[in-house]
PDBQT receptor file of N, H, CA, C and O in Angstrom, charges set to zero:
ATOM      1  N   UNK A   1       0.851  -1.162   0.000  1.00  0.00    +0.000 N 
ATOM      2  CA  UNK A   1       0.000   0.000   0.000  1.00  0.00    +0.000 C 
ATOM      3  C   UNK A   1       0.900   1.230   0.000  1.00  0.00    +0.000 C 
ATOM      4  O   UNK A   1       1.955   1.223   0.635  1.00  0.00    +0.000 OA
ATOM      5  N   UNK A   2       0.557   2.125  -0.599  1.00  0.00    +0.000 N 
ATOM      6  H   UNK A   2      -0.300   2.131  -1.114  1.00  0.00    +0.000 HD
ATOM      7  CA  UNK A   2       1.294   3.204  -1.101  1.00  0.00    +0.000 C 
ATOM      8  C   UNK A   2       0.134   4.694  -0.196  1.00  0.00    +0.000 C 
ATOM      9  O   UNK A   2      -1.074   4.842  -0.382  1.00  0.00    +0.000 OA
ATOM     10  N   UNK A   3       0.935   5.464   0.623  1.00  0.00    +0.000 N 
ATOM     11  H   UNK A   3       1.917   5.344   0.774  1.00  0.00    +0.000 HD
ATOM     12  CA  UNK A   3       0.070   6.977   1.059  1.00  0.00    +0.000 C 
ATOM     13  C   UNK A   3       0.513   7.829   0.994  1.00  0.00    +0.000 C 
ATOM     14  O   UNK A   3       1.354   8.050   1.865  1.00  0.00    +0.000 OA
ATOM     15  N   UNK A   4       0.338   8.621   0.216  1.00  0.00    +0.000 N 
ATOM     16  H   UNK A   4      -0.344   8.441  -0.492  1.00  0.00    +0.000 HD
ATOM     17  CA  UNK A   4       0.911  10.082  -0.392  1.00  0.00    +0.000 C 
ATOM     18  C   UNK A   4       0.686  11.160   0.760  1.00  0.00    +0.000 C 
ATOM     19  O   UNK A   4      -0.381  11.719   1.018  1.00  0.00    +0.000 OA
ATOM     20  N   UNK A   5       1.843  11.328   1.364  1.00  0.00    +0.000 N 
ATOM     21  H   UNK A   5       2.709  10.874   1.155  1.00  0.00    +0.000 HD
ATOM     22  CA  UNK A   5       1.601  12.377   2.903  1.00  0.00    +0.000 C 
ATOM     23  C   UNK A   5       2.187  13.672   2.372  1.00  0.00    +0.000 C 
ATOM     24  O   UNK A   5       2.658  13.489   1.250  1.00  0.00    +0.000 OA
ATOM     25  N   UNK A   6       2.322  14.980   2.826  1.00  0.00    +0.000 N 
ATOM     26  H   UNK A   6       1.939  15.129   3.738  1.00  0.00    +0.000 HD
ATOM     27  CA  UNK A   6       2.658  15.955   2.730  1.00  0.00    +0.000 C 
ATOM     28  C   UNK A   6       3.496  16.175   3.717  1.00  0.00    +0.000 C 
ATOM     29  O   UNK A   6       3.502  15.324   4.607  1.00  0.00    +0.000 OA
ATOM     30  N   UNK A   7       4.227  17.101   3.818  1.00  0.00    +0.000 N 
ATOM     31  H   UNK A   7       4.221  17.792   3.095  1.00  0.00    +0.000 HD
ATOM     32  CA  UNK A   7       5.503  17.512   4.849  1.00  0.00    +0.000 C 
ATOM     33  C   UNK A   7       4.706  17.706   6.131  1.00  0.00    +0.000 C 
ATOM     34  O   UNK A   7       4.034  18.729   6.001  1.00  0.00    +0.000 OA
ATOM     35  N   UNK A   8       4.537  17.220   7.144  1.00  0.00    +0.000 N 
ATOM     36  H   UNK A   8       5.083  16.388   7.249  1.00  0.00    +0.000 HD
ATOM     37  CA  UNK A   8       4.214  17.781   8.367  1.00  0.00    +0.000 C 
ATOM     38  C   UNK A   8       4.467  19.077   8.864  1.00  0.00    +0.000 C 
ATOM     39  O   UNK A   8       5.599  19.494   8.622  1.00  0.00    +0.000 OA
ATOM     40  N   UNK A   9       3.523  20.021   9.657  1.00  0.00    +0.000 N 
ATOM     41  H   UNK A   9       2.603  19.683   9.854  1.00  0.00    +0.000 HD
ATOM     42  CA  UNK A   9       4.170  21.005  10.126  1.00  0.00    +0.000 C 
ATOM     43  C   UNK A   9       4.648  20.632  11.620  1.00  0.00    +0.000 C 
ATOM     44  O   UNK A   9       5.605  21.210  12.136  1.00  0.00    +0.000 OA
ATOM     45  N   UNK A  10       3.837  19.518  12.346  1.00  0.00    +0.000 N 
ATOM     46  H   UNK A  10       3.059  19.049  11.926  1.00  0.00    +0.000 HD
ATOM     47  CA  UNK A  10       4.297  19.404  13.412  1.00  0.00    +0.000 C 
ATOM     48  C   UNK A  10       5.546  18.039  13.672  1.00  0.00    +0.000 C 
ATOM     49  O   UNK A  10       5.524  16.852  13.349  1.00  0.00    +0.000 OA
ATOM     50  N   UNK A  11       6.256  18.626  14.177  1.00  0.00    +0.000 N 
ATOM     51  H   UNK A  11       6.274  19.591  14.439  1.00  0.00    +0.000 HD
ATOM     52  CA  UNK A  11       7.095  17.575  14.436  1.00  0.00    +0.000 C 
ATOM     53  C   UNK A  11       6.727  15.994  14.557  1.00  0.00    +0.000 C 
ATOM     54  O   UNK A  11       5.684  15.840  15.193  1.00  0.00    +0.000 OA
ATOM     55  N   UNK A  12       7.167  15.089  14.223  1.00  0.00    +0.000 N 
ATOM     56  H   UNK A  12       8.014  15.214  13.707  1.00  0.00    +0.000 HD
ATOM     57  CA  UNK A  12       6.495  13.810  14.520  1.00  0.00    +0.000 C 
ATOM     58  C   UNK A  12       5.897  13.034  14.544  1.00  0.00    +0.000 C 
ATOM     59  O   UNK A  12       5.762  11.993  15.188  1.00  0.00    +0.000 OA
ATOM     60  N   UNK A  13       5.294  13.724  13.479  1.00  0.00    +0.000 N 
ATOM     61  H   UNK A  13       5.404  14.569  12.956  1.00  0.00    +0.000 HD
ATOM     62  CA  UNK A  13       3.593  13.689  13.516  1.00  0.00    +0.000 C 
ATOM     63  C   UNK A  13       3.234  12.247  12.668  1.00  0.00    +0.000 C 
ATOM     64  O   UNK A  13       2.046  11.977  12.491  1.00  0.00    +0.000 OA
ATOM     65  N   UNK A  14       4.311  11.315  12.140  1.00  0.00    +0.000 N 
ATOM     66  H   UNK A  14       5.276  11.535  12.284  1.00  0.00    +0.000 HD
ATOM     67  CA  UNK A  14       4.285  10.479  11.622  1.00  0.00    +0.000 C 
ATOM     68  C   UNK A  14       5.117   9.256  12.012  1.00  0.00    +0.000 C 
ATOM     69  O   UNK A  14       5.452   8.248  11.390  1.00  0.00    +0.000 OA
ATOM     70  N   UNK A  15       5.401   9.828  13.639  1.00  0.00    +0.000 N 
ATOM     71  H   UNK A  15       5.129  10.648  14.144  1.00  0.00    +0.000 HD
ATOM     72  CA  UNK A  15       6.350   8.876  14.465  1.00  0.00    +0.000 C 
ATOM     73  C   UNK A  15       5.373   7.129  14.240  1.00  0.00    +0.000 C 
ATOM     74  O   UNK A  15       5.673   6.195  13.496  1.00  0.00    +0.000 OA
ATOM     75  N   UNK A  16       4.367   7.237  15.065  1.00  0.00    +0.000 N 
ATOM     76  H   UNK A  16       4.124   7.996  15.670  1.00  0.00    +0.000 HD
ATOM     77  CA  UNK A  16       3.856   6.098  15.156  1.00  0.00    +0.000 C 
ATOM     78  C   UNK A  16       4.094   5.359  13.872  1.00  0.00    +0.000 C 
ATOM     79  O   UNK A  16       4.754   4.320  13.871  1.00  0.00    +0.000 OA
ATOM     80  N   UNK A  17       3.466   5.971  12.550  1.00  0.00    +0.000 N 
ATOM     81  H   UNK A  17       2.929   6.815  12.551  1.00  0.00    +0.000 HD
ATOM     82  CA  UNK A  17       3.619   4.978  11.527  1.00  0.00    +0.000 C 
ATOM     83  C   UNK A  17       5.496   4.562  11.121  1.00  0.00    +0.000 C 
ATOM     84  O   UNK A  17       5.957   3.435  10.943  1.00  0.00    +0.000 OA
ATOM     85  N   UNK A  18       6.136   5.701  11.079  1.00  0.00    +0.000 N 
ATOM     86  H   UNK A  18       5.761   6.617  11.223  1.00  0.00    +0.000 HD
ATOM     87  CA  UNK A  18       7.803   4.869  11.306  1.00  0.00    +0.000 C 
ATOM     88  C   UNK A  18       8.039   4.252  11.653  1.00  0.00    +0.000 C 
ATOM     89  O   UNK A  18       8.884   3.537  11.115  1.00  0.00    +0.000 OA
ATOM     90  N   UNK A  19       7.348   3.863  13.253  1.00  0.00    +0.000 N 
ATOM     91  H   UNK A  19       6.662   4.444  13.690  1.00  0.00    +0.000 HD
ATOM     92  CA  UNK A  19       7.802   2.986  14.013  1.00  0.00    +0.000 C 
ATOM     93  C   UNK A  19       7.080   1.503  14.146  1.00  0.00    +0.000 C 
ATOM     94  O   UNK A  19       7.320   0.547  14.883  1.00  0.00    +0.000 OA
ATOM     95  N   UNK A  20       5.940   1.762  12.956  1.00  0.00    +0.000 N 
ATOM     96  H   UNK A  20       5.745   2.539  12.358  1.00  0.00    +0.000 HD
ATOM     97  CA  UNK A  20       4.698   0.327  12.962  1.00  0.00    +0.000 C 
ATOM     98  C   UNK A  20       5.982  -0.687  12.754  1.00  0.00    +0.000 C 
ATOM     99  O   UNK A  20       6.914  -0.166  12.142  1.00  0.00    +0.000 OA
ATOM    100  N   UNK A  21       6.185  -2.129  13.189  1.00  0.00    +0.000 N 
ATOM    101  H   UNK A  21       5.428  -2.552  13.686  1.00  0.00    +0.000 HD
ATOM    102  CA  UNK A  21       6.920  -3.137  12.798  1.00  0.00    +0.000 C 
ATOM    103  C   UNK A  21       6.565  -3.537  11.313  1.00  0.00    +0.000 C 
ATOM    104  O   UNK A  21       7.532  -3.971  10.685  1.00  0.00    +0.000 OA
ATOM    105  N   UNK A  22       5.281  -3.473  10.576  1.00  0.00    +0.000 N 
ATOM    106  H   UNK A  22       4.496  -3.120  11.085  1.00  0.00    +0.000 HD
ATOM    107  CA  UNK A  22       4.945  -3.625   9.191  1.00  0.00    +0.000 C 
ATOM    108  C   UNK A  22       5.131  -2.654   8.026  1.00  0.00    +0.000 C 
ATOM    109  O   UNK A  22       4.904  -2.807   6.826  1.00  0.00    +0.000 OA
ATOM    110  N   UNK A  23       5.743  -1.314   8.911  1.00  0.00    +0.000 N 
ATOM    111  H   UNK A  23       5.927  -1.190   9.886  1.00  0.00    +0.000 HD
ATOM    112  CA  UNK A  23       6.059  -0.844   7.851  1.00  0.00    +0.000 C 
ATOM    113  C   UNK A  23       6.976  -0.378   7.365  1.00  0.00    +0.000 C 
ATOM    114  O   UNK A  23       7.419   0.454   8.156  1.00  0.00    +0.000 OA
ATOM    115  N   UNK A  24       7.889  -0.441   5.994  1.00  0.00    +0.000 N 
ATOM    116  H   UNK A  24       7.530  -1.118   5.351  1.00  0.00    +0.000 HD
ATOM    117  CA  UNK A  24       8.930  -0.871   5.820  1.00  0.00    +0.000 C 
ATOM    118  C   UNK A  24      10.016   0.504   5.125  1.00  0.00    +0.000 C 
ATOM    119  O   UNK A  24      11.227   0.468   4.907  1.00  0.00    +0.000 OA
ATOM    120  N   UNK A  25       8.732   1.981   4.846  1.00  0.00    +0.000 N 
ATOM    121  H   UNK A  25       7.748   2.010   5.022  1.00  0.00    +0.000 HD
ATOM    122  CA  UNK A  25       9.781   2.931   4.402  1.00  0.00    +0.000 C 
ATOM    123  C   UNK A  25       8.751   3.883   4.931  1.00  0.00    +0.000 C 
ATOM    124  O   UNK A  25       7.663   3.459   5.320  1.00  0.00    +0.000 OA
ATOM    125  N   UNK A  26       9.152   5.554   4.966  1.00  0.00    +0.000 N 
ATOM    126  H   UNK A  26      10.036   5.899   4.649  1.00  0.00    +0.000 HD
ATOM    127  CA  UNK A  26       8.070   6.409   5.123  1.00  0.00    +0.000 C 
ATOM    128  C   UNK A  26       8.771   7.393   3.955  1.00  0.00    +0.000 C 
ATOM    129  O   UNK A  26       9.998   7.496   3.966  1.00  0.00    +0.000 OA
ATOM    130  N   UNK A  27       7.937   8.160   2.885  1.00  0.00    +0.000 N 
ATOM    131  H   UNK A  27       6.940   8.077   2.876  1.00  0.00    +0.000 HD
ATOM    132  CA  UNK A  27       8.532   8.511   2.087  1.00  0.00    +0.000 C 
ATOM    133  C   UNK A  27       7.320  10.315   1.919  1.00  0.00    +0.000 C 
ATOM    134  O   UNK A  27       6.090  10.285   1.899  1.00  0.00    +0.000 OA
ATOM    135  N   UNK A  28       7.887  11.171   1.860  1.00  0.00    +0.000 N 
ATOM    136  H   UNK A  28       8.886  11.195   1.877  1.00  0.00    +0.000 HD
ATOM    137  CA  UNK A  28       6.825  12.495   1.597  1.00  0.00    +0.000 C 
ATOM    138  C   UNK A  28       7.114  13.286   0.878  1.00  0.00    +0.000 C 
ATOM    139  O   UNK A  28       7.911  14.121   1.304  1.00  0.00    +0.000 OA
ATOM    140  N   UNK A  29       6.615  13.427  -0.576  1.00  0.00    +0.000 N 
ATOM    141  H   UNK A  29       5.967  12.748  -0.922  1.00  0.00    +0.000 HD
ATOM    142  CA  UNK A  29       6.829  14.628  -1.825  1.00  0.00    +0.000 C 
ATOM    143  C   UNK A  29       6.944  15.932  -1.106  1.00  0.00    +0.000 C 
ATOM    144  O   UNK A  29       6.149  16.445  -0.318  1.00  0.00    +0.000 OA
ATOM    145  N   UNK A  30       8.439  16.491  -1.668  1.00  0.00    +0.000 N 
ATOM    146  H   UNK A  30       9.085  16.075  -2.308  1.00  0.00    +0.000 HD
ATOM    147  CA  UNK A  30       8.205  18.187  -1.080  1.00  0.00    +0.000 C 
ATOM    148  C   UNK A  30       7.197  18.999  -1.840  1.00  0.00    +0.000 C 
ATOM    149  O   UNK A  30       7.329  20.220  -1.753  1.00  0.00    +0.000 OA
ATOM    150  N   UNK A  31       6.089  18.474  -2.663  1.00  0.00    +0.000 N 
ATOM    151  H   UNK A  31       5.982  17.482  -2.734  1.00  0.00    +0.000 HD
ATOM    152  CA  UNK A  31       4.568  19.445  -2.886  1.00  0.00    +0.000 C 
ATOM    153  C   UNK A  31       5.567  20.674  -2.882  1.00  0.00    +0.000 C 
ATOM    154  O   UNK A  31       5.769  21.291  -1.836  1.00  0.00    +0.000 OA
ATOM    155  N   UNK A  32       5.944  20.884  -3.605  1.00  0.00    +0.000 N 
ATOM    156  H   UNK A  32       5.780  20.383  -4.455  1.00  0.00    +0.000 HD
ATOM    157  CA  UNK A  32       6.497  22.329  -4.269  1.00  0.00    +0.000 C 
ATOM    158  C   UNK A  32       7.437  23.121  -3.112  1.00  0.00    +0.000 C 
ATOM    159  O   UNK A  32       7.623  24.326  -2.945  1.00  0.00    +0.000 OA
ATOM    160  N   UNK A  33       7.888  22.097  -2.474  1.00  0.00    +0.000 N 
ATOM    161  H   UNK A  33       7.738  21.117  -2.610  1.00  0.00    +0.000 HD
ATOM    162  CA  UNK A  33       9.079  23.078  -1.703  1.00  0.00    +0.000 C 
ATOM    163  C   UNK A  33      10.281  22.769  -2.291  1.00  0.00    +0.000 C 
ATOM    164  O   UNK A  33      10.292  21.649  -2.802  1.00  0.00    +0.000 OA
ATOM    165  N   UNK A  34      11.412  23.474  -2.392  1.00  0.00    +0.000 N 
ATOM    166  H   UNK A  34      11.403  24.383  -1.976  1.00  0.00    +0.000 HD
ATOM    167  CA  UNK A  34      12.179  23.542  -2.685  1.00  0.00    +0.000 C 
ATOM    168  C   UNK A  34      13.311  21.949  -1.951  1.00  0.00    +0.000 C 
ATOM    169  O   UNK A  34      13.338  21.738  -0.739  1.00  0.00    +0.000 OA
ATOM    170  N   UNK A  35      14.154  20.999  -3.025  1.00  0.00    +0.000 N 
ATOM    171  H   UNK A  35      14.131  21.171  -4.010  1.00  0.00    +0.000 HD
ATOM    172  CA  UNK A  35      14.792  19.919  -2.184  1.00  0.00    +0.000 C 
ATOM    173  C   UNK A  35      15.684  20.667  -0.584  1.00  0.00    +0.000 C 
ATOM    174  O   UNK A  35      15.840  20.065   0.478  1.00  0.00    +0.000 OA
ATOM    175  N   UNK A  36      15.916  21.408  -0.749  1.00  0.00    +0.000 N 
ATOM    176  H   UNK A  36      15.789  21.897  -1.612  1.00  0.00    +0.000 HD
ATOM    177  CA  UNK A  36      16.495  22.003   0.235  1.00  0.00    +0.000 C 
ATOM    178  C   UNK A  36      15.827  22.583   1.698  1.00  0.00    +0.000 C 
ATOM    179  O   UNK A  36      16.283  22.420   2.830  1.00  0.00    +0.000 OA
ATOM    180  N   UNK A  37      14.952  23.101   1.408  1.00  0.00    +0.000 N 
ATOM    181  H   UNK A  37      14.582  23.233   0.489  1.00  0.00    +0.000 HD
ATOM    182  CA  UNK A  37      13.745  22.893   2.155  1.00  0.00    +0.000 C 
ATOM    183  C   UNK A  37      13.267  21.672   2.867  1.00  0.00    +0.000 C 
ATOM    184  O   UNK A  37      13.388  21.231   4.010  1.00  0.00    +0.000 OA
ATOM    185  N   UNK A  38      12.744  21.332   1.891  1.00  0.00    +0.000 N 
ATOM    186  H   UNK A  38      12.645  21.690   0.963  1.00  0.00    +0.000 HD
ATOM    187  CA  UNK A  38      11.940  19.460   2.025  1.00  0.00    +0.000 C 
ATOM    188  C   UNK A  38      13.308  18.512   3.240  1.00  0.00    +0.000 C 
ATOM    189  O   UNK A  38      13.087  18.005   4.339  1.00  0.00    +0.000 OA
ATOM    190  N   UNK A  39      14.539  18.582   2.524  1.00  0.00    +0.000 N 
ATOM    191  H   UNK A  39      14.718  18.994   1.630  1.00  0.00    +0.000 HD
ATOM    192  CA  UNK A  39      15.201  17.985   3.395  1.00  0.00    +0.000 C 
ATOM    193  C   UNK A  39      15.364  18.610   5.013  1.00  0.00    +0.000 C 
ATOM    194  O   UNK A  39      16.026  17.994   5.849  1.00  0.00    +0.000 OA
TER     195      UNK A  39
């Protein structure tokens, strides 16, 4: 299963799913921020 997330503004905010044991990458398009930014 594939979920297209956006950059969080709040810190962390995607801890739980990082840390699910089933799941195996967490990946989020910088949606028009700059790579430098995004990273």
């Amino acid at each position: 299963m594939i979920l297209k997330l956006t950059l969080p503004e709040v810190a962390n905010l995607y801890h739980e799913l990082v840390e699910h044991p089933r799941v195996l990458r967490v990946l989020a398009l910088s949606g028009g921020y700059s790579r430098a930014e995004a990273t």
